[in-house]
C-alpha positions in Angstrom: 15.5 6.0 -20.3 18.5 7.0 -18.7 19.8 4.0 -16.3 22.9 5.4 -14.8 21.0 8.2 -13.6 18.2 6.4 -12.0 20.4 4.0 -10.4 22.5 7.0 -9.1 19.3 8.5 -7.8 18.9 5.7 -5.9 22.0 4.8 -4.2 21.5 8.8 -2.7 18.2 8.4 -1.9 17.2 4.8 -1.3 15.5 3.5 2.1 17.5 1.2 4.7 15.2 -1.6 4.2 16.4 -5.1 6.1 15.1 -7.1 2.6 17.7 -5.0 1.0 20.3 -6.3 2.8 20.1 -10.2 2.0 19.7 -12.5 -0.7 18.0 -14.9 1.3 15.4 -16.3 -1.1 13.1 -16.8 1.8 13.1 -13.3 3.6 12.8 -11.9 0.1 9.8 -13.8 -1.0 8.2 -13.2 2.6 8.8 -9.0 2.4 7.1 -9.3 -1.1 4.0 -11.0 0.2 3.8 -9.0 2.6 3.7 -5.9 0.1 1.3 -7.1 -2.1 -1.3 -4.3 -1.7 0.4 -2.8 1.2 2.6 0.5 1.8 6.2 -0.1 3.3 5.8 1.5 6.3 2.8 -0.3 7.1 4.8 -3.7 5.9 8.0 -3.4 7.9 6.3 -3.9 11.3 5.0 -7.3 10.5 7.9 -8.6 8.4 9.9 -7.5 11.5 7.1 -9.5 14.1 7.4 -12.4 11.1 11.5 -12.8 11.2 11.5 -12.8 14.8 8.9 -15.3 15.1 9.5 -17.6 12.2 13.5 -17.2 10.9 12.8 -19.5 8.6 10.8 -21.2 6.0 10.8 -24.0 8.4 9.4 -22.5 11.3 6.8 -20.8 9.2 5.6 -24.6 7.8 5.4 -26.3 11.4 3.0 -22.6 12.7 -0.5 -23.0 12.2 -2.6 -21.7 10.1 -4.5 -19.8 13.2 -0.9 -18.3 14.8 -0.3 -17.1 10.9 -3.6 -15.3 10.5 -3.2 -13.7 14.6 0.2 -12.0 13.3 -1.0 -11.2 10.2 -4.5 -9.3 11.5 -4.4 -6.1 10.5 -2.4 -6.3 7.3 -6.0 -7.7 5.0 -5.9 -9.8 2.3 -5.7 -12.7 4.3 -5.8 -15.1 1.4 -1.8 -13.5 0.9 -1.2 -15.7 4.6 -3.1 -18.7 3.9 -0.7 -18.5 0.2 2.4 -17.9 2.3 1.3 -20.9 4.5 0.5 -23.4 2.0 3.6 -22.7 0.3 5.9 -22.8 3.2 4.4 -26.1 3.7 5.0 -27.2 -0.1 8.8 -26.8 0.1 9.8 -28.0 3.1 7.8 -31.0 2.4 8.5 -31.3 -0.9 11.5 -29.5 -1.8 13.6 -29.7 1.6 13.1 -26.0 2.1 14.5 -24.8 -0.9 12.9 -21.5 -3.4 13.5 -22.4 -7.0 16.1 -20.6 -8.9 14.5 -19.3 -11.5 11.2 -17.1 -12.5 9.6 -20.2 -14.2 9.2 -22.2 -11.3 8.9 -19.4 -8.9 5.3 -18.8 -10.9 4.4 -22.5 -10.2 4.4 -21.1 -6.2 1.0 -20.3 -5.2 0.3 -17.4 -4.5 3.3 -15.8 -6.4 2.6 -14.2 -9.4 4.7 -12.3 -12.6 5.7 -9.3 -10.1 6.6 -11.4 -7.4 8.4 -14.1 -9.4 10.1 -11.3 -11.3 11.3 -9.4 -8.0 12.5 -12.9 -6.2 14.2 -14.0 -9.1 16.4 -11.1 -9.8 17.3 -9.6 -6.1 18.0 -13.7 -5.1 19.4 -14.6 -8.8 20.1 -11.8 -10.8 18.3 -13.6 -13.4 17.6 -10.8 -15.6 13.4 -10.5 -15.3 12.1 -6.4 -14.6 9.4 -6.0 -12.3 6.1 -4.4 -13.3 4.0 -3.3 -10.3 2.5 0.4 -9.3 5.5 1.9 -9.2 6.9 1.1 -12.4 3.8 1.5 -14.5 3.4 4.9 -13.3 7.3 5.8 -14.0 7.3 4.1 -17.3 3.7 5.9 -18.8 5.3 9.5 -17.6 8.5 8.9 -18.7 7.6 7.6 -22.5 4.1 9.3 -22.5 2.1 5.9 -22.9 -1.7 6.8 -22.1 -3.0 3.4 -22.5 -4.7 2.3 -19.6 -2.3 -0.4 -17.5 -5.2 -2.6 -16.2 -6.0 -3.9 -19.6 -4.7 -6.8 -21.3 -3.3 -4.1 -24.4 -1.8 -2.1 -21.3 0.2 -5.0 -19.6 1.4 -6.3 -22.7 2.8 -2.7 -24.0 4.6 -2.2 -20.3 5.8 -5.8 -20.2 7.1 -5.3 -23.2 8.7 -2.0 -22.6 9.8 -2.9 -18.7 11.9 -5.9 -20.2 13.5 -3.8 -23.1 14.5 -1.1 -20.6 16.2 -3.4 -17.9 19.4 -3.1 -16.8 20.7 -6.6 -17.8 24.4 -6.1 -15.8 22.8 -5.7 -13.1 19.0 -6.5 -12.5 18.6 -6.4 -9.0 19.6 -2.8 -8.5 17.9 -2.0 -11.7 14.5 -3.1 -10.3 15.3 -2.0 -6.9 15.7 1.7 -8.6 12.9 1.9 -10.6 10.6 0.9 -8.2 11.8 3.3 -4.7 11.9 6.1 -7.9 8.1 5.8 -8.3 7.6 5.2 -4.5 9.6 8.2 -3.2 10.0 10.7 -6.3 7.9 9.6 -8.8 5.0 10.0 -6.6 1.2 9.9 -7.6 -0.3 13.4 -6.7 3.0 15.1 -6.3 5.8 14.1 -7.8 9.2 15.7 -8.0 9.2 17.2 -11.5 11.7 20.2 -10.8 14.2 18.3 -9.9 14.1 15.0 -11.2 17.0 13.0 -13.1 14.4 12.1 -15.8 12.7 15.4 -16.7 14.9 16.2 -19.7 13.4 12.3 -21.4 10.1 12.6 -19.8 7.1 12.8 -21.8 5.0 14.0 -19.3 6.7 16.9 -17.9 7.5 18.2 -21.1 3.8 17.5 -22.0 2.2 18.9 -18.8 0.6 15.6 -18.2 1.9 14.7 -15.0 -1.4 14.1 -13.0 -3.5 12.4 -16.5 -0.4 9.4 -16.6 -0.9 6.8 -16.1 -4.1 5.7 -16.7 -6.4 3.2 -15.2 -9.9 2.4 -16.5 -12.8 2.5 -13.5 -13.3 -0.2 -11.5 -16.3 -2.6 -11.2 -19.4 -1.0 -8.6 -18.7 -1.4 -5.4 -20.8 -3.6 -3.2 -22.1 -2.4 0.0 -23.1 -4.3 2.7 -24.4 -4.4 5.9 -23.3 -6.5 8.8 -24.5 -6.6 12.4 -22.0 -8.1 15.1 -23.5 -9.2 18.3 -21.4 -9.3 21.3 -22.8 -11.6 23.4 -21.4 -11.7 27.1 -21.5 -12.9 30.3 -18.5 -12.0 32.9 -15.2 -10.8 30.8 -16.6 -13.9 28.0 -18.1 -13.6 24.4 -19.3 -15.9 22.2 -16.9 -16.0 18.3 -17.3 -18.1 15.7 -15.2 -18.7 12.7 -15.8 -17.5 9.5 -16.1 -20.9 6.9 -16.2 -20.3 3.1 -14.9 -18.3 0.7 -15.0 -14.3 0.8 -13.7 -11.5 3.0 -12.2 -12.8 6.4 -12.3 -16.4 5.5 -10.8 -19.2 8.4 -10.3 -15.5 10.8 -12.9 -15.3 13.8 -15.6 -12.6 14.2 -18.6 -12.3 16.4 -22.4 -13.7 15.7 -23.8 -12.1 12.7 -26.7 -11.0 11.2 -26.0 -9.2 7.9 -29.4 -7.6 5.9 -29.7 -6.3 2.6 -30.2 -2.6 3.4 -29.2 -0.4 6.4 -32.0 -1.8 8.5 -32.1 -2.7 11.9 -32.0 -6.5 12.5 -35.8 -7.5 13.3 -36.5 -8.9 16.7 -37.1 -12.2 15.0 -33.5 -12.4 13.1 -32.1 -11.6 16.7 -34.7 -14.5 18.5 -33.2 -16.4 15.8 -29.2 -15.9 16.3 -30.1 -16.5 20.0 -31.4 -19.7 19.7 -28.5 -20.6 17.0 -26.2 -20.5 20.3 -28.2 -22.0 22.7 -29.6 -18.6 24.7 -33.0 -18.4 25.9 -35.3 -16.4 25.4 -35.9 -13.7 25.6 -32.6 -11.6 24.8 -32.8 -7.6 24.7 -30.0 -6.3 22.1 -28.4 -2.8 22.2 -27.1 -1.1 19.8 -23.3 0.4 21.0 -21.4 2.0 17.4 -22.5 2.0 13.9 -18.9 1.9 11.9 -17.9 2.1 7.9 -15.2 -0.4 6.9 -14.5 0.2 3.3 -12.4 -2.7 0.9 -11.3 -2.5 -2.1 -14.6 -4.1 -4.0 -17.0 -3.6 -0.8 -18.1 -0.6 1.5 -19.4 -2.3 4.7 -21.7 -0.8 7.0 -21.2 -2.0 10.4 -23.1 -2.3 13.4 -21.9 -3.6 17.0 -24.3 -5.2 19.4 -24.0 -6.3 22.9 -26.2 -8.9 24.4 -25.2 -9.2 27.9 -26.8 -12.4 29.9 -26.7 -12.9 33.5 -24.1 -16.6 33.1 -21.6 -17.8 30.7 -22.4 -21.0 28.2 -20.2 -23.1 26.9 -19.0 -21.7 23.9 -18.1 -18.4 25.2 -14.3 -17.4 25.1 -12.5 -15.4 27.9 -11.3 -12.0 27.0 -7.8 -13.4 28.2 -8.4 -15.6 25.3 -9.4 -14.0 22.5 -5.7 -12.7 21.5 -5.2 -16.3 20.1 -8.2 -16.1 17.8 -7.1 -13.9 14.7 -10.0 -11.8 13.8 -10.4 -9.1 11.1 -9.2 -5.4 12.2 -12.2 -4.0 12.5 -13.4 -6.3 15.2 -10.5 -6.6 16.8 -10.0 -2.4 17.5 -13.6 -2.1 18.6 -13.0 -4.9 21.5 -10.0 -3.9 22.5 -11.4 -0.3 22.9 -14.7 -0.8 23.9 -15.4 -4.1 25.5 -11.8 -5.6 26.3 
């Protein structure tokens, strides 16, 4: 592959990213995070709202886990801010607030993995590690015309492999930089640039016609539906919540009472007697139905229905409305008060 032309490419055509223009270990390893299954224009907001609020690893260790998850709503994945916590914690209180130097220990972080380690290690270090994530597989199958599919063990391996022979060992950082705002900006999925790409002279799958069939990615697993029924119980401008304990989607954010069935039924006047009682509300409580909404994941397709319960005086769990902006909650929730209820 031709590095001097991709690297050209990108000092015409690269985004003015503010990650770009440190080496701060720290602000690196938080924009990553925060990219981990999310597009750069949705990102920048919240590493701007993070920065601002926490300009430091230090600041981010003393927050709680509850102010974290508030300015992360919206972003998903929440386990990527309960990681970014723990570890914030982990070197300040261990390490005096410094990142390890290296892609070995980097990996020892939780919740940083090979991509993450590789990408910190080389913009902070220019240790001499290439990244592997979306972009890059998807630039790599075209170019070299490699159809094996990149979320198998075989198909990680090969690209490893070939990512690390290809790399730009002078200089790392812009190498991985490059590669990765080529597949994001030029190199696109559904339409990329062919006719006037750098690469199309060495690629494989322009001179094969096989754009759109590289890369490949075997199916995922089935995807789980489910079926969840909030209940907005209320009583002058307050609502009972309730945390979410566990594991699974949403875990330590707050959402309201919930019944959740097995098949896109109606909750039976018993399940909702039931709830009731489980917060201390006599009986008897007439539900109704407001919006019926679809909330689809990655590995689940929920089916969701909002309820309001509306009694004539407060108890004394409910939350004030004023309140409720200090209680992180999943998006979904969140949009439907703010435009409905709120």
């Amino acid at each position: 592959m031709n590095v001097s032309k991709l690297i050209d490419w990108y000092h015409q055509h690269k985004r003015r990213l503010p990650w770009r223009e440190t080496k701060d270990p720290y602000k690196i390893w938080l924009s990553e995070i925060i990219l981990q299954q999310t597009q750069v224009t949705q990102g920048l907001p919240y590493y701007e709202k993070f920065i601002q609020k926490y300009p430091d690893i230090f600041h981010l260790a003393t927050a709680s886990e509850q102010e974290i998850l508030n300015l992360w709503q919206g972003l998903g994945y929440y386990s990527r801010a309960r990681n970014l916590h723990y570890t914030a914690k982990e070197l300040v209180n261990k390490h005096h607030g410094n990142f390890p130097d290296n892609y070995t220990d980097l990996l020892k972080l939780k919740g940083v993995g090979e991509y993450t380690a590789a990408a910190i290690a080389s913009f902070c270090y220019d240790e001499p590690k290439a990244v592997l994530d979306g972009n890059v597989y998807r630039v790599l199958s075209r170019v070299f015309g490699i159809d094996t599919p990149i979320n198998t063990t075989e198909g990680k391996k090969i690209f490893k492999k070939l990512a690390q022979d290809h790399l730009y060992f002078k200089d790392p950082a812009t190498y991985n930089q490059a590669i990765m705002e080529f597949g994001a900006l030029h190199c696109t999925p559904a339409t990329p640039k062919c006719t006037c790409c750098p690469l199309s002279v060495e690629c494989v799958a322009y001179q094969t016609g096989k754009m759109k069939e590289l890369p490949v990615k075997l199916k995922k697993n089935k995807v789980k539906k489910r079926y969840l029924h909030y209940f907005i119980i209320k009583s002058y401008k307050a609502l009972i919540i309730q945390k979410r304990e566990g594991k699974g989607i949403w875990q330590n954010l707050y959402q309201l009472p919930l019944i959740e069935t097995a098949k896109p039924e109606m909750p039976s006047d018993q399940q909702i007697e039931k709830l009731a009682l489980m917060h201390n509300i006599e009986l008897p409580v007439k539900a109704k139905l407001l919006a019926q909404k679809k909330h689809l994941l990655t590995h689940q397709h929920l089916e969701i229905f909002f309820w309001e319960i509306s009694l004539p005086k407060k108890t004394p769990q409910m939350i004030s409305f004023a309140a409720l902006k200090d209680y992180p909650m999943p998006i979904v929730i969140a949009n439907f008060l703010d435009n409905n209820i709120l």
